[in-house]
N, C-alpha and C positions, 0 to 999 in steps of 0.2 A: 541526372537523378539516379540512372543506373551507376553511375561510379559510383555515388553515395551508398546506395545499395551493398554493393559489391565489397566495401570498405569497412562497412556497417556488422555482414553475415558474420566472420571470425570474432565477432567479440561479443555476440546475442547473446552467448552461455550467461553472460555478467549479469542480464537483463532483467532478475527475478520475478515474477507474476505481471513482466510486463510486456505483451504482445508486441509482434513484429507491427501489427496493421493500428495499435493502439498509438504506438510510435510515433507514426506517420499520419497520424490524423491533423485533419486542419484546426478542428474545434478549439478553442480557446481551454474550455470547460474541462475537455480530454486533457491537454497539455496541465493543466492546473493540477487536477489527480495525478497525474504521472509525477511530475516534480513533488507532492506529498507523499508520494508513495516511494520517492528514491531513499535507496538502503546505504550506497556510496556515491563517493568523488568523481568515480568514475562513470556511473550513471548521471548524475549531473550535468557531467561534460558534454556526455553524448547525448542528452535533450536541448542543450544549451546550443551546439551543433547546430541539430537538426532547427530550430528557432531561429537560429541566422540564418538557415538557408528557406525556411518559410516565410520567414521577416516577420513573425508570430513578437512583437514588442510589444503589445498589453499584456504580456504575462513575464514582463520581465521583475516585476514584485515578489513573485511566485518562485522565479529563479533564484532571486536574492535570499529569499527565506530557505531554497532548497540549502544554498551554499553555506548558510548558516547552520542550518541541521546539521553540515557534513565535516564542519569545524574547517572551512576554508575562509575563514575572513578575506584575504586579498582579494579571492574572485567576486567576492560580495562586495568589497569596496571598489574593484573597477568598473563593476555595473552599477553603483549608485556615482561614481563622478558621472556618467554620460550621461544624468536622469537630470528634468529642468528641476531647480528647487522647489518643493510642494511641501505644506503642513504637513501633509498625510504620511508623507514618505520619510519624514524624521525619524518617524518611528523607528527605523533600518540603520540611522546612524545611531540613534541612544540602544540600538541589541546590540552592536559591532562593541561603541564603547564601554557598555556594561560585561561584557564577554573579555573585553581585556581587562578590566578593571578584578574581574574575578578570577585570571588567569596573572593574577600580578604583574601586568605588562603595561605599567603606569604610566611609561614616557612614550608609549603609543598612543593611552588615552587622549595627552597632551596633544599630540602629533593628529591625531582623528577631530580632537575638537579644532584646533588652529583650521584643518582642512575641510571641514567645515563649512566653515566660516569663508574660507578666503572663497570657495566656492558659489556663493553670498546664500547657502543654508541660514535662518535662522533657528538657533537652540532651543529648546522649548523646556517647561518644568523639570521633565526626568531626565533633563541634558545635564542639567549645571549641579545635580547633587554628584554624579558619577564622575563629574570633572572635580568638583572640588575635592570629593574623596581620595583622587590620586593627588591635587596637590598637599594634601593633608599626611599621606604617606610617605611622597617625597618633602617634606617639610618644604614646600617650595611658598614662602608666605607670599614673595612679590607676586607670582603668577597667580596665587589666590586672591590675594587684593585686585588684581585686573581683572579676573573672573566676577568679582562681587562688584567692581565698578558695570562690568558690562551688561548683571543679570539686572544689575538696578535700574541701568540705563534703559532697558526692553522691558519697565515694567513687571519685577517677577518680587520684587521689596517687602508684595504684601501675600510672598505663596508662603505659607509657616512649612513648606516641606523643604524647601530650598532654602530655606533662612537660617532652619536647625541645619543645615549642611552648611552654612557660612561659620555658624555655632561653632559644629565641630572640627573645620577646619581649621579656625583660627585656635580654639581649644590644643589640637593637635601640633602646630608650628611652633607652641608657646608664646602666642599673642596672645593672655588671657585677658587684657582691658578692651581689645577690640574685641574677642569674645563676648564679654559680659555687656558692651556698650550696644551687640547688634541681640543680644538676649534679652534685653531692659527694653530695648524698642519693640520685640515682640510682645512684651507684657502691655507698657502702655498702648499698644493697637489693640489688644483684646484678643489678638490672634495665636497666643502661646500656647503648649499643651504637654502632654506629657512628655513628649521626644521634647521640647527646647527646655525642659526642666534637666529631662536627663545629659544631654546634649553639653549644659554648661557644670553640672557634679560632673561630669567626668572631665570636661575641661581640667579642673580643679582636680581631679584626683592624679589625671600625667601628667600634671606637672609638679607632683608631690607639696600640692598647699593641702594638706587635708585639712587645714583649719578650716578656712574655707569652703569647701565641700561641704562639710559636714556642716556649714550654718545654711549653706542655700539647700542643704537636702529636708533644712528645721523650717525654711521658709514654704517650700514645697508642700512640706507634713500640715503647714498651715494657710494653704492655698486650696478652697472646697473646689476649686473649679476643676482642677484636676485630683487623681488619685493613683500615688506610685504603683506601676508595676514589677513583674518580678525582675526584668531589667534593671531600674530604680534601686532594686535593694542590693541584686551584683556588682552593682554598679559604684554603690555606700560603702559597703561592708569590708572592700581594703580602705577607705579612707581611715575607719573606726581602728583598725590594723597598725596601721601607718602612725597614727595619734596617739595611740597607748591608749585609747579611750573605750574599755571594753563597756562600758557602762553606756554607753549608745550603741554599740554591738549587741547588745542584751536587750533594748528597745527594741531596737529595729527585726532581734530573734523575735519576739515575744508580736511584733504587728506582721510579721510572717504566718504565724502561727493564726493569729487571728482573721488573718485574709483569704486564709486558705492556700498563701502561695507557696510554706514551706515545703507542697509534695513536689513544686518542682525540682527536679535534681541540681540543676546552677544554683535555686537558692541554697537549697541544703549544700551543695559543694562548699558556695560560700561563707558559711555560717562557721562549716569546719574550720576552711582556712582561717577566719577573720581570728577564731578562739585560738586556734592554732597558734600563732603569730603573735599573740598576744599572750602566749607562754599559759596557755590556761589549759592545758590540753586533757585534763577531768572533764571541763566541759565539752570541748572537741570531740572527746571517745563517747558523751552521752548521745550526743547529736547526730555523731555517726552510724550509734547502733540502733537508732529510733528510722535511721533511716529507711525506707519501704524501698528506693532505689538506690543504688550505688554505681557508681564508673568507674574508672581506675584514677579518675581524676580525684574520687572521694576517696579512694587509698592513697592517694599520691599524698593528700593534705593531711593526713595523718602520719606518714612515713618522715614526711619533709618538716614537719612539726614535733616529732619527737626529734627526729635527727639535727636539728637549729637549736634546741636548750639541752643541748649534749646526753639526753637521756635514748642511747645508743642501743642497748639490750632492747626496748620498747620496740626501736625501731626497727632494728633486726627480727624482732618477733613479728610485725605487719609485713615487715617486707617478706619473709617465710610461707604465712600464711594465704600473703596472695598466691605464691607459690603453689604452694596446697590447693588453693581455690581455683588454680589455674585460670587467673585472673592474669590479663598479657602483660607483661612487664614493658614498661613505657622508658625513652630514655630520661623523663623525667625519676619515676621510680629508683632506675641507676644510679642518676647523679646525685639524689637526696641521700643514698647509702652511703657514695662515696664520698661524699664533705662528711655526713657523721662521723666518718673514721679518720677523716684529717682535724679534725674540729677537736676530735679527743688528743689529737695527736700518733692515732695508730695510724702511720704514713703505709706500713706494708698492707694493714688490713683495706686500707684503699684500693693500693694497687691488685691486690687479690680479687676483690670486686671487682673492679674495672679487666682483669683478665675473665672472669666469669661474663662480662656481658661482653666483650669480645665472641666467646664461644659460643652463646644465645643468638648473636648474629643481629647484633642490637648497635645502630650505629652511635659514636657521641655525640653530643653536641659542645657548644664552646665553653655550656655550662660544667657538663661534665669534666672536659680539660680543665677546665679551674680548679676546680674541687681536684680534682686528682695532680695536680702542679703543687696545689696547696698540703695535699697529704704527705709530697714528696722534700718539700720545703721540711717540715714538721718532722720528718725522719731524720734530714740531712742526705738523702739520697740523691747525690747529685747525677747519677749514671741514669737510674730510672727516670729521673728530670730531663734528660737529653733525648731518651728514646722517645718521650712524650713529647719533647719541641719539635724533633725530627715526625712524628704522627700529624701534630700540628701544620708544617708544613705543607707536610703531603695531602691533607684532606681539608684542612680547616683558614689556614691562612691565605691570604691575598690579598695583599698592600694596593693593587694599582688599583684597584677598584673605588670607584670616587664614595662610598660611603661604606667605610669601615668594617662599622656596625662591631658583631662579634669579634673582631677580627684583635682589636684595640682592646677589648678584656682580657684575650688571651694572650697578648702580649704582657699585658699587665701583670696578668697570674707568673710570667715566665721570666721576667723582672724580680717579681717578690722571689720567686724560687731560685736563681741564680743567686741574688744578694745572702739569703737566708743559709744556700750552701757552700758562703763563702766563696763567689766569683763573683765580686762587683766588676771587675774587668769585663765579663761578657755580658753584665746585666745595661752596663753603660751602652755597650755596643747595640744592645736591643733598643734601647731608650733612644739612643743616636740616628737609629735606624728607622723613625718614625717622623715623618715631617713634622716640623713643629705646630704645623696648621691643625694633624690630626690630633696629636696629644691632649688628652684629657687631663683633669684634676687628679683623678687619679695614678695614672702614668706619670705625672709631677712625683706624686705624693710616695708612689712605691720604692721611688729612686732616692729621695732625699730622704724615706726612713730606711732603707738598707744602709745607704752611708751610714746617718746616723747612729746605730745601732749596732755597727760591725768597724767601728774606730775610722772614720773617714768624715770627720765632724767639719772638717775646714770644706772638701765637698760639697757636704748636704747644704751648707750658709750658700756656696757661692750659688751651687743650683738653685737655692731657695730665691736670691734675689735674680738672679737669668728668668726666674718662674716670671716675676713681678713688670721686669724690665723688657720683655720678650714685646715685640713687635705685635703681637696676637694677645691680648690681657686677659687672664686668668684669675681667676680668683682664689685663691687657697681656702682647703676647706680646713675644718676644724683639726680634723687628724696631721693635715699639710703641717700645721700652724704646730702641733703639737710635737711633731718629729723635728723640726728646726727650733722649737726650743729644748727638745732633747741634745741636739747639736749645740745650742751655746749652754746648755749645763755637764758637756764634756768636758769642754775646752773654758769654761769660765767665762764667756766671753761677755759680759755684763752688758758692755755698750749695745751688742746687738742684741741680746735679749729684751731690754729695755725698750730699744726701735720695733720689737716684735710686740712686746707687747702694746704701746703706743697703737700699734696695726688694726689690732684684738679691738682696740677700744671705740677708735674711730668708724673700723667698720661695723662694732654691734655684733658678733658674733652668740646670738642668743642669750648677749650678756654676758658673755664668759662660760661657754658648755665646763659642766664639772670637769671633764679628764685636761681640758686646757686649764683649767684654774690650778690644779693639780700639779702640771707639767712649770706653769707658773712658778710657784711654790718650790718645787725641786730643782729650776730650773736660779732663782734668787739664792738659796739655801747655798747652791754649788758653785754661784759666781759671787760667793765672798760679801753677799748684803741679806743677812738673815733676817734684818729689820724688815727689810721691805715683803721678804716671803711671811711674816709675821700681819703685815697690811692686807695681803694679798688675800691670806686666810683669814682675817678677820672680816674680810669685805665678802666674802663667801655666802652665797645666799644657799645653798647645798654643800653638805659636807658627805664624804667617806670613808672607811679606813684609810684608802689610802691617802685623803689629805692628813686626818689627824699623823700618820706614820711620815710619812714625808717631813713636816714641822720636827718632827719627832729627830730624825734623822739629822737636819738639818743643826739644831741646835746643840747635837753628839757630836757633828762634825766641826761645830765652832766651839768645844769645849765646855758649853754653855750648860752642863748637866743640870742643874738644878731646875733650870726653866725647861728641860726637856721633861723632867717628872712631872712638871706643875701641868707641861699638856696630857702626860697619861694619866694624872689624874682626872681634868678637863675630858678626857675622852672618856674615861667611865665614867663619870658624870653625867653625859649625855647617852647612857645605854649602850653604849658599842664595847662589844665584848671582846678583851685584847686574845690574838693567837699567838701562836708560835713567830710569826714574823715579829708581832709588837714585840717583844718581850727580845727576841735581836737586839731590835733598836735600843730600847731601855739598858740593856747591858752595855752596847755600843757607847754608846751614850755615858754612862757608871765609868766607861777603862778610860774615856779620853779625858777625862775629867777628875781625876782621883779618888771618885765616890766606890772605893773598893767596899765598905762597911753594907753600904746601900745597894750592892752588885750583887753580893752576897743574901742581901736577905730575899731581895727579886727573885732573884733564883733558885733560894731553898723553898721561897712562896706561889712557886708556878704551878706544882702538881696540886698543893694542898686546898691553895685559896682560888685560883684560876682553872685548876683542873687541866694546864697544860702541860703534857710531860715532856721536861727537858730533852731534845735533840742530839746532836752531834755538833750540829752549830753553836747550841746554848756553851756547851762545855767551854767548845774554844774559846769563846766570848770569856768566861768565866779563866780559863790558863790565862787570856790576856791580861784583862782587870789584875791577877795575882803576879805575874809578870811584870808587868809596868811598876807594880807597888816594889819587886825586888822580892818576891814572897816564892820562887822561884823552888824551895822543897814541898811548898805547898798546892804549887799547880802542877809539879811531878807528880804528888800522891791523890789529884783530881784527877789526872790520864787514865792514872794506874787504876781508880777504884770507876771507871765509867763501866755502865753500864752494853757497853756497844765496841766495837772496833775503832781507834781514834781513829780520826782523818789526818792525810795532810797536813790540812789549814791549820790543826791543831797543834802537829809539832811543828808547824812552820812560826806560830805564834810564842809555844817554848824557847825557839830560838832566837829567835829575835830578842826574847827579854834575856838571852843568855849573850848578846851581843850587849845588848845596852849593860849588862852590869857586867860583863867580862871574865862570865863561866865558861872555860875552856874546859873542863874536861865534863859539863854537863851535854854543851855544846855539842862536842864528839858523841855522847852518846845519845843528842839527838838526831844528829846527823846518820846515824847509824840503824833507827828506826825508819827514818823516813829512809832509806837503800832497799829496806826487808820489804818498803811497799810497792817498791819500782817507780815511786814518783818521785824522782831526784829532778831540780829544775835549776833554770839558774839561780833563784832567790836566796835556794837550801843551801847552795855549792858559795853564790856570793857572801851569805850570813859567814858558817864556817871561815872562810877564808879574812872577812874583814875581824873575826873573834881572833884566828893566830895572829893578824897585821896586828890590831892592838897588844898583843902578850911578846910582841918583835919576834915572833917563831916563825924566820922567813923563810926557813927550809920547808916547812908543811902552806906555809902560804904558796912558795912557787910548786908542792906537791898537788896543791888540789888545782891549781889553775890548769897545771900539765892535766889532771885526770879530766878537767873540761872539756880542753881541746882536745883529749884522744873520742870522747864521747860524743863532741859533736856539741857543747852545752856552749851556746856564746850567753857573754854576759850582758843584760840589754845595756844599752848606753843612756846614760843622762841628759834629759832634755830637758827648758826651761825655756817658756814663753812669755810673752809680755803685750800685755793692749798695748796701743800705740795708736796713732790719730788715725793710721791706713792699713788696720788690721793687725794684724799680731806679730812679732818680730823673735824669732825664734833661736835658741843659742845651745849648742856642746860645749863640751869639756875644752877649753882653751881655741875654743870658733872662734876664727877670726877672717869670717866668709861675706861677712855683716860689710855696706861700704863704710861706715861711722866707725868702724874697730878700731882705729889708730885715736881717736878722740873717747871710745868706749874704755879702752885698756887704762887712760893716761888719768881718765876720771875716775875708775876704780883706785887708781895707783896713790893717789889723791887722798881716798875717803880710807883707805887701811892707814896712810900716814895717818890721817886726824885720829883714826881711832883707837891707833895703839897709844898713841896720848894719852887716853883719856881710861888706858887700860887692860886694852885689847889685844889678847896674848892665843897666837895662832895655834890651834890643839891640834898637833902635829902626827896623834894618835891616828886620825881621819886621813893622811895621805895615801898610805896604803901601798906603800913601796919602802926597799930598802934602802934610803939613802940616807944624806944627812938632815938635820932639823933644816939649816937654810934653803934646801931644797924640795923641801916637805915643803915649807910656806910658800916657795914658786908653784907648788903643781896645785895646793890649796887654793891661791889666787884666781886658777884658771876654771872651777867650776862655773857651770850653768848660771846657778843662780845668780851669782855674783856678779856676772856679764850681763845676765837680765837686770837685776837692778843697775847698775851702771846707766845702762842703755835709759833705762826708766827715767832716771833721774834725769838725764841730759835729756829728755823731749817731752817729760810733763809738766806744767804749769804748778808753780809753788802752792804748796799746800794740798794740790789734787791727790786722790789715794791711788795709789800704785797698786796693782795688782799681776802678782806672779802666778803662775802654777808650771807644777815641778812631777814629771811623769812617775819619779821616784820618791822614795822619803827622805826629805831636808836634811842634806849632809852636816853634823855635830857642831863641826868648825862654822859654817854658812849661818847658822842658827846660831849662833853666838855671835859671830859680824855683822848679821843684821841688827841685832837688836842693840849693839853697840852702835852702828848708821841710823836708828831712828831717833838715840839721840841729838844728831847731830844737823840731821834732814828736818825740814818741813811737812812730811807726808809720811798718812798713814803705811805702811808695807802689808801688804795681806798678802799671805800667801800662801797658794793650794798644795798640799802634797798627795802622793798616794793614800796617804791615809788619814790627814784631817787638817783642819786652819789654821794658820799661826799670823794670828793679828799683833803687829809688833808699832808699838808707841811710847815714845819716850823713855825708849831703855829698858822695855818689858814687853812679854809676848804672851799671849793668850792661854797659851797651853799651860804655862806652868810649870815645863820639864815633861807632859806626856805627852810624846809623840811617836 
C-alpha cells in the first residue's frame, strides 16, 4: 500500500478537487463521485488503478461511463468484454457505437456490433438503428439485410423506431422495393408515423425518382394520422427542384407558411433553394428577404442560384455583400462563384476567385476543383489546368482508397479539361488510370465526348462499345448516347448510328430526351439518309430551334433547298422566331442549291422583316451563293460595300468561286488580301496554286508551293473512307496499304475502261502537276475516292448504297467518274465531302454542278 502511495504523490497535482483520502476510500458511493467528477484520462486511469487494487468491481459501470466522458472508447470496451452479458449494461455498448457512428467510424460500428454479439450480448432497440445507419452510409445492403434478418429474428419487426432505420437504410443502398415493401408493412400494422413517411420520400428523393417522392409526399398530405413536419418539407422540396415542378413547390411554400413552419430557418433555406433551382430566382430573393433568419447556407442558395442560370453580375453582387455583412464565406460560397465564371466562360475570372479564396485561407473542396477545371477547359488554359491537377493530387486525390467518392469527379472534371485543351493523350491516360470497376457513367461519357468533339470520332465509337462490352455493364446516359452519335455524324458512319439508335429505343430513354432526338436528326442528315432524320423529326413529341435548324441544315447539305425553305417556313409557323444562326443555314442552304434569287432576298429581308442584322458570316454566305452562280464582280462589290472588316472565311469563299471558274488574276488579288490578315493556311495557298495548275502557269504553281514549304504550310492530304461490313476501310492518294489493293486497283482499272466507252474523258485540268495528259490520267486514277469506291464496289452487295466521305471537296475529275460509274453500277454512291452530298444515280448527281 505504501508503494502505491509513494507512486501515487508525484502525480496528485493532476488530481483536481479530488482529495488524497477521498481517493483512497473504500465506499462504493465515494468511488462513484470521483469517476463523475474526472476532468481527464489521466485521472481515470489512476481511480481505475486504485479499483484494481481494492477490488472495488461494482463500480465498474461507473468506470466505463468515466472512459466514455474522456473519449477513450478502447478502455471502455475492454472493461465491458470482462462484464457477464446483462440487459442493463447494453446500454454502454449502443453509447461506444453511437459515438462511432457520430465520429464517422462506421466500420467500427460494424466491428462493435459483430463483438457484441459474438460475446453472446443481445442488441436491443437503440442497437440496430445505429447499426444499420453505418451500413446505410457504407452502402453495405448485404450486411444490412442480415441486420434486418437478425432484428426480426429477436422480435424487434414491430419497434416503428427500428423499422424506419431498415426504411432508411434500404432507401440509402438504393434498394427502393425493399424500402417501400418494409414501409407498406408499417402502414398495414398501424404502426407508421411521421419518421417512416419521411424515411421512404427521402428514400425516393437519393435516389433521384422525384416522381415518386413527390406522390408518396401527396399520399402523406392525405394521411390524417399523421401530420408532416418541417423535416418533411426539407425533405420535399429538392424532389419539387429536381422535377421541374415548381407548382408543388409553391404548395408545399404556401402549407409552410400556414403551419407556422416557414420561421424555421431549414424550411426557409429550403424553399430558397427549391425556387432557386427551378430558375425562378424573383421568387428565391422574395423568400429570402421575408426571411427573420438567414445562414450562410440562405446566401449560399442565392449565390448558387444566380450563379447555375448564368446571371453572374447578381451573383457577384450577393457574394460582395456577404462580404460587407461579414457574413463567413463558406467553401460552398467559393465554389458557387467559381462555376459562375466558368459557366459564362470567363475561365480567368475563375481562377482569380479561386486565388482569392486561397488568400482567405478557405480550403477547396472537389466541388470547387471542378468548377475551377471547368473554367480552365473554357479558357483553353491548359498550364493553369496542370497546376490545379498537380493541387488535386497533393490534397484532394487518392485512388487506393476503396470508395472513391470525390475522388472520380475530379478526375472526371480533369478528363473534360485535358480533352477540351486539346490533350486527348493525357485525358486517356487519366481515363486509363482509373480501374474499370471505379469508372462511372460519366468518366465513360467525358472521354468519348472529348474524342468526339476534337476529331477522334473512330475512338469515341470504339470506347463507346468497350463502355457496353466491359465486363462491369454500364449503362450509357443520354449525353453518353448523344456524343457517340456525334461520333457517327463525323465520320458518316450510318451503320452504327442506326445500331445506336436501335439502343435508344429499346432501352426507353425517356422516349427519346430532346437533345438525343436532335443529335439523331444531325447525326442521319450527316450520314447521307436525310429521309430518315426527316422520320426522326417528324416522330418528335418536343421540338427546338435546334431541331428545326439541324433538318434545316441537313437538307442544305443534300442540296435539297427547296424543302429546306418549306421547314423555315414550318418553323415560323409554329412561333419560333429565326436568329442569326437560322438565317446561316437558309443561306447555306440558297448556295448549295442554286437558289441565288432566293439568297438574295433572305438576306436583304433579315434586318427589315426579321430584325436580324446581317453578320460577317451572313456576307460570306452571300460571296458564296454569288460565287457558285460565277457572279464573281458581284460578290467583289459585296466585300467591298460590307459593313465590317471581311473575315477569312470570306475571302476564302471568293476564291474558291475564283478556282471554280478560273479567275487568275482575281485569285491573286484574293490571295493577297487574305496575306494583309496574317491568316494564310493551306486552303488559301492550295486554292491559288490549283487556279495557276489549271491556266498550266507552272512556274507560279512550283512558286507558291516552295513559299509553303519555306513557311512551314503543309498541304493536308486526301483522305477517303468507306463503310465496309467491319468498320470503315480508309484510303490516300494512290494507297496501296489496303490487303485487297492488287484486286482494288485491277477493279477500278476495269470500270475507267467501261466508262470511257460510254464517254468519259479524264479532265486532266485536276492533275495538278507538270506532265503529260497520259500521265495526268495515271496520277488521276490514283485518288482517294476512286480507291474508295473501287473497294465499295468489290465488298457490297448489289444494289446496296455505297457510302463515301471525303475529308476534302470532291476532286472535278472524281465527280465526273462517279457519276459516269453510277451508270454502269447497281448502287446508289453517296458521297460526303467537306462541304456538302453528292447523291450520284444513274448518270446524275444531286448537286447539279454546286459544290
Amino acid at each position: 500500500m505504501l508503494c502505491v502511495l509513494l507512486c501515487l504523490r508525484p502525480v496528485s497535482k493532476h488530481l483536481t478537487n479530488i482529495t488524497t483520502s477521498a481517493l483512497f476510500s473504500t465506499k462504493p458511493t465515494t468511488t462513484s463521485i470521483l469517476l463523475r467528477q474526472c476532468k481527464s484520462l489521466l485521472q481515470a486511469k489512476l481511480i481505475h488503478q486504485q479499483i484494481l487494487v481494492q477490488g472495488l468491481t461494482h463500480t465498474i459501470t461507473d468506470l466505463i461511463a468515466a472512459y466514455v466522458a474522456c473519449n477513450a472508447p478502447s478502455q471502455a470496451l475492454a472493461l465491458l468484454q470482462r462484464l457477464v452479458p446483462c440487459p442493463s449494461i447494453v446500454f454502454w455498448w449502443n453509447v461506444l457505437i453511437r459515438s462511432a457512428v457520430r465520429s464517422g467510424l462506421l466500420y467500427d460500428v460494424l466491428c462493435l456490433h459483430g463483438r457484441m454479439q459474438m460475446l453472446g450480448w443481445r442488441p436491443d432497440h437503440y442497437t440496430y438503428p445505429f447499426v444499420l445507419k453505418a451500413c446505410a452510409e457504407l452502402h453495405m445492403f448485404s450486411r444490412g439485410s442480415s441486420v434486418h434478418a437478425a432484428l426480426y429474428a429477436n422480435g424487434f419487426d414491430s419497434n416503428v423506431f427500428v423499422c424506419n432505420a431498415v426504411v432508411a437504410m434500404y432507401g440509402r443502398c438504393g434498394a427502393l422495393n425493399d424500402a417501400r415493401k418494409m414501409f407498406d408493412e408499417l402502414l398495414e400494422r398501424g404502426i407508421g408515423d411521421v419518421v417512416s413517411w419521411n424515411s421512404i420520400v427521402s428514400a425516393y428523393v437519393q435516389s433521384g425518382d422525384s416522381k415518386n417522392a413527390l406522390s408518396m409526399f401527396d399520399r402523406m398530405m392525405g394521411d390524417f394520422s399523421v401530420r408532416p413536419d418541417a423535416f418533411s418539407l426539407v425533405n420535399v422540396l429538392p424532389a419539387c427542384a429536381s422535377a421541374g415542378a415548381p407548382m408543388w413547390g409553391k404548395q408545399i411554400h404556401s402549407y409552410a407558411i400556414r403551419r407556422g413552419l416557414f420561421e424555421d430557418v431549414f424550411v426557409g433555406n429550403a424553399v430558397v433553394d427549391m425556387y432557386a433551382k427551378c430558375e425562378m430566382m424573383d421568387e428565391a430573393n422574395k423568400v429570402f428577404e421575408r426571411m427573420e433568419e438567414k445562414d450562410v447556407v440562405s446566401w449560399n442558395a442565392m449565390v448558387t442560384g444566380y450563379s447555375q442560370i448564368g446571371r453572374l453580375d447578381d451573383a457577384i453582387g450577393f457574394f460582395e455583400k456577404m462580404r460587407e455583412e461579414k457574413i463567413e464565406l463558406n467553401v460552398v460560397t467559393w465554389s458557387a462563384v467559381i462555376a459562375g465564371y466558368a459557366q459564362r466562360g470567363h475561365g480567368y475570372g475563375a481562377l482569380d476567385v479561386f486565388r482569392q479564396m486561397q488568400a482567405c485561407g478557405s480550403e477547396p473542396n472537389a466541388v470547387t476543383l471542378i468548377s475551377l477545371l471547368s473554367g480552365c477547359a473554357s479558357a483553353g488554359a491548359l498550364i493553369h489546368g496542370k497546376e490545379t491537377h498537380c493541387y488535386a493530387i497533393k490534397w484532394i486525390l487518392n485512388l487506393d482508397r476503396n470508395d472513391p467518392g470525390n475522388d472520380i469527379m475530379v478526375i472526371n472534371g480533369l478528363i473534360d479539361m485535358y480533352t477540351k485543351c486539346k490533350s486527348p493523350k493525357v485525358a486517356r491516360m487519366m481515363f486509363d488510370s482509373v480501374a474499370p470497376k471505379k469508372r462511372n457513367v460519366v468518366t465513360w461519357t467525358v472521354m468519348i465526348g472529348g474524342y468526339a468533339q476534337h476529331g477522334e470520332a473512330n475512338e469515341a465509337l470504339e470506347l463507346f462499345y468497350q463502355m457496353l462490352r466491359q465486363d462491369f455493364p454500364l449503362k450509357p446516359n443520354a449525353f453518353t448516347i448523344s456524343c457517340a452519335l456525334m461520333a457517327c455524324a463525323r465520320l458518316g458512319a450510318l451503320r452504327f448510328g442506326k445500331q445506336i439508335h436501335a439502343f435508344v429505343l429499346r432501352n426507353q430513354y425517356d422516349f427519346v430526351k430532346l437533345f438525343v432526338a436532335n443529335c439523331l436528326v444531325d447525326m442521319y442528315s450527316k450520314s447521307g439518309d436525310i429521309d430518315a432524320a426527316r422520320v426522326v423529326f417528324d416522330y418528335m413529341q418536343q421540338r427546338n430551334a435546334v431541331s428545326w435548324t439541324s433538318l434545316m441544315t441537313g437538307y442544305g447539305m443534300h442540296g435539297r433547298g427547296e424543302e429546306a425553305l418549306q421547314v423555315f417556313d414550318e418553323m415560323r409557323s409554329v412561333g419560333l422566331v429565326p436568329d442569326g444562326v437560322t438565317f446561316v443555314v437558309v443561306l447555306y442552304a440558297c448556295s448549295h442549291s442554286g437558289m441565288v434569287d432566293e439568297g438574295m432576298r433572305y438576306f436583304n429581308s433579315m434586318s427589315t422583316d426579321f430584325g436580324v442584322v446581317p453578320g460577317a458570316e451572313h456576307y460570306a454566305c452571300m460571296v458564296d451563293i454569288l460565287g457558285r452562280a460565277g457572279r464573281l464582280d458581284a460578290a467583289l462589290a459585296l466585300i467591298k460595300g460590307m459593313p465590317m472588316q471581311p473575315t477569312p472565311i470570306t475571302w476564302v469563299a471568293l476564291l474558291s468561286a475564283c478556282r471554280t471558274h478560273g479567275n487568275v488574276e482575281l485569285g491573286e488579288y484574293v490571295t493577297h488580301q487574305l496575306s494583309e490578315t496574317e491568316t494564310e493556311n493551306d486552303s488559301s495557298y492550295t486554292l491559288l496554286s490549283n487556279i495557276y495548275a489549271n491556266a498550266r502557269r507552272w512556274k507560279d504553281v512550283a512558286r507558291i508551293r516552295l513559299l509553303m514549304k519555306h513557311t512551314g504550310i503543309k498541304k493536308k492530304p486526301g483522305c477517303s473512307w468507306v463503310q465496309g461490313k467491319k468498320g470503315n476501310a480508309t484510303f490516300f492518294v494512290g494507297d496501296r496499304t489496303h490487303p485487297q489493293s492488287q484486286e482494288i486497283y485491277e477493279t477500278l482499272a476495269d470500270l475507267i475502261k467501261r466508262i470511257k466507252e460510254i464517254g468519259y474523258v479524264p479532265e486532266t485540268s485536276y492533275a495538278l502537276h507538270d506532265v503529260d495528259d497520259e500521265e495526268k490520267g495515271d496520277l488521276l486514277f490514283e485518288h482517294s475516292e476512286k480507291l474508295a469506291l473501287a473497294y465499295a464496289i468489290l465488298t457490297t452487295p448489289p444494289g446496296a448504297p455505297i457510302r463515301i466521305t471525303k475529308n476534302l471537296r470532291v476532286c472535278g475529275d472524281c465527280h465526273s467518274a462517279i457519276t459516269y460509274i453510277s451508270k454502269i453500277v447497281e448502287h446508289e454512291i453517296i458521297l460526303r465531302d467537306s462541304s456538302r452530298f453528292h447523291h450520284f444515280k444513274n448518270g446524275s448527281c444531286s448537286c447539279r454542278g454546286y459544290w
